[in-house]
TIDO-551912 format. One record per residue (C-alpha): x, y, z; residue in one letter. Coordinates in nm, 3 decimals, always signed. Example, Ala and Ser with C-alpha at 12.3 -4.5 7.8 and 13.67 -1.06 7.14 Angstrom:
residues 2
+1.230:-0.450:+0.780:A
+1.367:-0.106:+0.714:S
//
This chain:
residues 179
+9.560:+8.152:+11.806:X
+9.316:+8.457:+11.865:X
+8.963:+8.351:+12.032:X
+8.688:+8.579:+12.149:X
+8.312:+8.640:+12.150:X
+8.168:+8.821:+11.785:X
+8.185:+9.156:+11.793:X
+8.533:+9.185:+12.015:X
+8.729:+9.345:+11.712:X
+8.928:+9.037:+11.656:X
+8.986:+9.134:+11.288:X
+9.086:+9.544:+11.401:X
+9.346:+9.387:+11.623:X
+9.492:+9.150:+11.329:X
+9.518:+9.434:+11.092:X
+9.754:+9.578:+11.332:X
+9.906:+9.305:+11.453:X
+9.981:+9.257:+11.112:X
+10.245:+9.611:+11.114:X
+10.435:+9.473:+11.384:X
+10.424:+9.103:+11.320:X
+10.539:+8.856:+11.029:X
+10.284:+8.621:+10.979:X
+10.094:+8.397:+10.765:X
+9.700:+8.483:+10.869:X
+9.515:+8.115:+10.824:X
+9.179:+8.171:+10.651:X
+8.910:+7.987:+10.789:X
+8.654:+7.767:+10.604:X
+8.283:+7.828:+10.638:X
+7.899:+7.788:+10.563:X
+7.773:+8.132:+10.666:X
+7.723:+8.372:+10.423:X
+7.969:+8.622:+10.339:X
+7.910:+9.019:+10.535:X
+7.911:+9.293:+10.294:X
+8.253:+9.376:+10.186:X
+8.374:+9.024:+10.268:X
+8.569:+8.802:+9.964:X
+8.604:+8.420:+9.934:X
+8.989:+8.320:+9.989:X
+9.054:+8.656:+10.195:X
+8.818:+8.655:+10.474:X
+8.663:+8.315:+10.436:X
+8.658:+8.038:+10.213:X
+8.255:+8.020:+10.193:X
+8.169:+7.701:+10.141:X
+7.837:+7.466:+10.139:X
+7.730:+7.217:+10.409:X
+7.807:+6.971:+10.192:X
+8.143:+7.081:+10.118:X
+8.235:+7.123:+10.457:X
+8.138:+6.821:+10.548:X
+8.326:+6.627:+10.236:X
+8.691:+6.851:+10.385:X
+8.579:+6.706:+10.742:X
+8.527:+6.333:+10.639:X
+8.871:+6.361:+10.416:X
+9.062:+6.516:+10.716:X
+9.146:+6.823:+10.555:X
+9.043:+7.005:+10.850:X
+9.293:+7.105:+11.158:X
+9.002:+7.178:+11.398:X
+8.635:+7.244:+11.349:X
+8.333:+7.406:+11.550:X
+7.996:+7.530:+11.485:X
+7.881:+7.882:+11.630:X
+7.582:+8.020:+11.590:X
+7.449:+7.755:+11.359:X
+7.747:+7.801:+11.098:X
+8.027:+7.532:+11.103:X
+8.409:+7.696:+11.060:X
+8.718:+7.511:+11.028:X
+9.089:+7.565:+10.960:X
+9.244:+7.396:+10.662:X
+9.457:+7.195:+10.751:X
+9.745:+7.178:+10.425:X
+9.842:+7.573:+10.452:X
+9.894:+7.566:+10.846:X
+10.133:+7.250:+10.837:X
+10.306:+7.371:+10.533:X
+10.379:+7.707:+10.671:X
+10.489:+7.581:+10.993:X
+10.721:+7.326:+10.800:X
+10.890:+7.675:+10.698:X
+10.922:+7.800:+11.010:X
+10.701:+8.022:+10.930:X
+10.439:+8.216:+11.241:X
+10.104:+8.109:+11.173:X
+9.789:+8.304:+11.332:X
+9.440:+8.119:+11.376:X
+9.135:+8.340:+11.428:X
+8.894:+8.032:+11.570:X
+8.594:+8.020:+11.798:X
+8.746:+7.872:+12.144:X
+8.622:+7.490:+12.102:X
+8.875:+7.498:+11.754:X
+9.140:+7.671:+11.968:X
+9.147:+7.378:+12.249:X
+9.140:+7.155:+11.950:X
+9.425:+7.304:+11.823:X
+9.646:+7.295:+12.133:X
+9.545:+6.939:+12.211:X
+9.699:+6.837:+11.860:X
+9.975:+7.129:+11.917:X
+10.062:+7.192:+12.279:X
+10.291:+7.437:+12.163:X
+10.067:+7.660:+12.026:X
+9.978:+7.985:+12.223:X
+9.622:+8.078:+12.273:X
+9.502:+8.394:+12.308:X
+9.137:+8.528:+12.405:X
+9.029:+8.845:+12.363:X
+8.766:+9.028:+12.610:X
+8.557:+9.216:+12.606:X
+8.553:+9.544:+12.832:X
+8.181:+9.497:+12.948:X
+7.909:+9.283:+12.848:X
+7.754:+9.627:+12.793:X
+8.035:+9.752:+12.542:X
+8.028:+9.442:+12.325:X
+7.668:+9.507:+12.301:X
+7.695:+9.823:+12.186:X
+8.023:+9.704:+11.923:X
+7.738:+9.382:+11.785:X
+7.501:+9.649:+11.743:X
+7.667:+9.882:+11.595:X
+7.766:+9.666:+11.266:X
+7.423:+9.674:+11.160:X
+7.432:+9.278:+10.998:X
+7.316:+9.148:+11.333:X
+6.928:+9.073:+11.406:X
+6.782:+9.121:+11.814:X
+6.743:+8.741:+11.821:X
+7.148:+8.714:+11.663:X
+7.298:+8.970:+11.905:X
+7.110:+8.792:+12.230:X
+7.187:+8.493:+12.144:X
+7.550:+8.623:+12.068:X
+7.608:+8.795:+12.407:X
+7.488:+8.428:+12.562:X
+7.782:+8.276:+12.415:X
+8.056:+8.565:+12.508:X
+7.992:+8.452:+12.875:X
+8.076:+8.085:+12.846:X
+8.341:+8.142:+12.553:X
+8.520:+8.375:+12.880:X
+8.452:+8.149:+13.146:X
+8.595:+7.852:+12.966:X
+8.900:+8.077:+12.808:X
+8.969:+8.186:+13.155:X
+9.040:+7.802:+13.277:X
+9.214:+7.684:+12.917:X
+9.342:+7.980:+12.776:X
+9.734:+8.070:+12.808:X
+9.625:+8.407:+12.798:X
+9.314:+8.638:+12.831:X
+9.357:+9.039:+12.709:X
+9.115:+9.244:+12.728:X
+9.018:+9.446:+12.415:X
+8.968:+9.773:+12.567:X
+9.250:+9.977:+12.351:X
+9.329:+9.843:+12.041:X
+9.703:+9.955:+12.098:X
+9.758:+9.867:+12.427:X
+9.637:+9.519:+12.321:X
+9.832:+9.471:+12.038:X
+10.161:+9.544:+12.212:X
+10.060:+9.304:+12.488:X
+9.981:+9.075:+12.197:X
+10.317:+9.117:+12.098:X
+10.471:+9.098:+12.405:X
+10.308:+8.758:+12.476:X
+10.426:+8.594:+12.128:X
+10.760:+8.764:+12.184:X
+10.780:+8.554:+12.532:X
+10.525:+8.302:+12.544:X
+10.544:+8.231:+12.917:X
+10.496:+8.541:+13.066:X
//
C-alpha cells in the first residue's frame, strides 16, 4: 500500500513503478468528482453517496475513509481475487484505509510517501490548478498529521524528493520487506 498527503505525486511514482513491477493497481471507489482527464474504472470508480454507502453496508468494501469531505474505499472482490492468484496487489489509500488494511492483513507492507518540505508540496497542490486557497490549506493541515501518524504505523516512510531514487527504494522495500 502507497499513502501520502495530495499533491505528493503518488500517481507519477505508480506509473513508474509500474516498468519495474508486476502488479495489479486496485482502483479505488469514490464520491468526488472526477479531475479533468480522469475516467471511471481507470482512475476511480465515481460513485454517489448513496452508492457508496449501499457497497459499505453490503461489505463490499476492504477499507474505507473520508478525506477532505469525499469518502474512498477499496473494493473488496478484485483485491482478494487477485491475491488468491498470487498475484502483487498495490493500494493507493489515504493512511486511515492503509491501517485498516494491515489490521485485516498484517502482511501487507505500507508505504508513505513524503513530502520534501511543507513548502514543496505547496508549491506541487498549487501547481495543478484544480485546487481552491481554502482546498490547498486545508490540504497542507492534513499532510502533517497523515506524517506524524505514518511515522509511528507505517513500515516504511520515503520521501518523494526524486521520483527515481524513490521508485528503486520502492522496489527495494517490496523486493525485501524487512529492511
Amino acid at each position: 500500500m502507497i499513502s501520502g498527503p495530495s499533491g505528493v505525486g503518488k500517481s507519477t511514482v505508480i506509473e513508474r513503478l509500474r516498468e519495474r513491477l508486476p502488479f495489479h493497481f486496485s482502483v479505488s471507489v469514490t464520491t468526488r468528482r472526477p479531475r479533468k482527464g480522469e475516467h471511471d474504472g481507470v482512475d476511480y470508480y465515481f460513485v454517489s453517496g448513496i452508492e457508496f454507502e449501499r457497497l459499505l453496508e453490503k461489505g463490499e468494501l476492504l477499507e474505507s475513509a473520508e478525506y477532505s469531505g469525499r469518502s474512498y474505499g477499496t473494493p473488496r472482490g478484485p483485491v482478494i481475487a487477485r491475491l488468491e492468484r498470487g498475484e502483487h496487489v498495490l493500494l493507493d489509500i489515504e493512511n486511515l484505509g492503509a491501517m485498516q488494511v494491515k489490521h485485516n492483513y498484517p502482511d501487507a507492507i505500507t508505504i508513505f510517501l513524503a513530502p520534501p518540505s511543507r513548502q514543496e508540496l505547496e508549491r506541487r497542490l498549487r501547481s495543478r490548478g484544480d485546487t481552491d486557497e481554502a482546498d490547498i490549506q486545508a490540504r497542507l493541515e492534513v499532510a502533517g498529521w497523515q506524517e506524524e501518524m505514518a511515522r509511528v504505523e507505517f513500515d516504511h516512510l520515503v520521501v518523494n524528493d526524486e521520483v527515481g531514487r524513490v521508485v528503486d527504494e520502492i522496489v527495494r522495500i517490496i523486493g525485501n520487506p524487512s529492511h
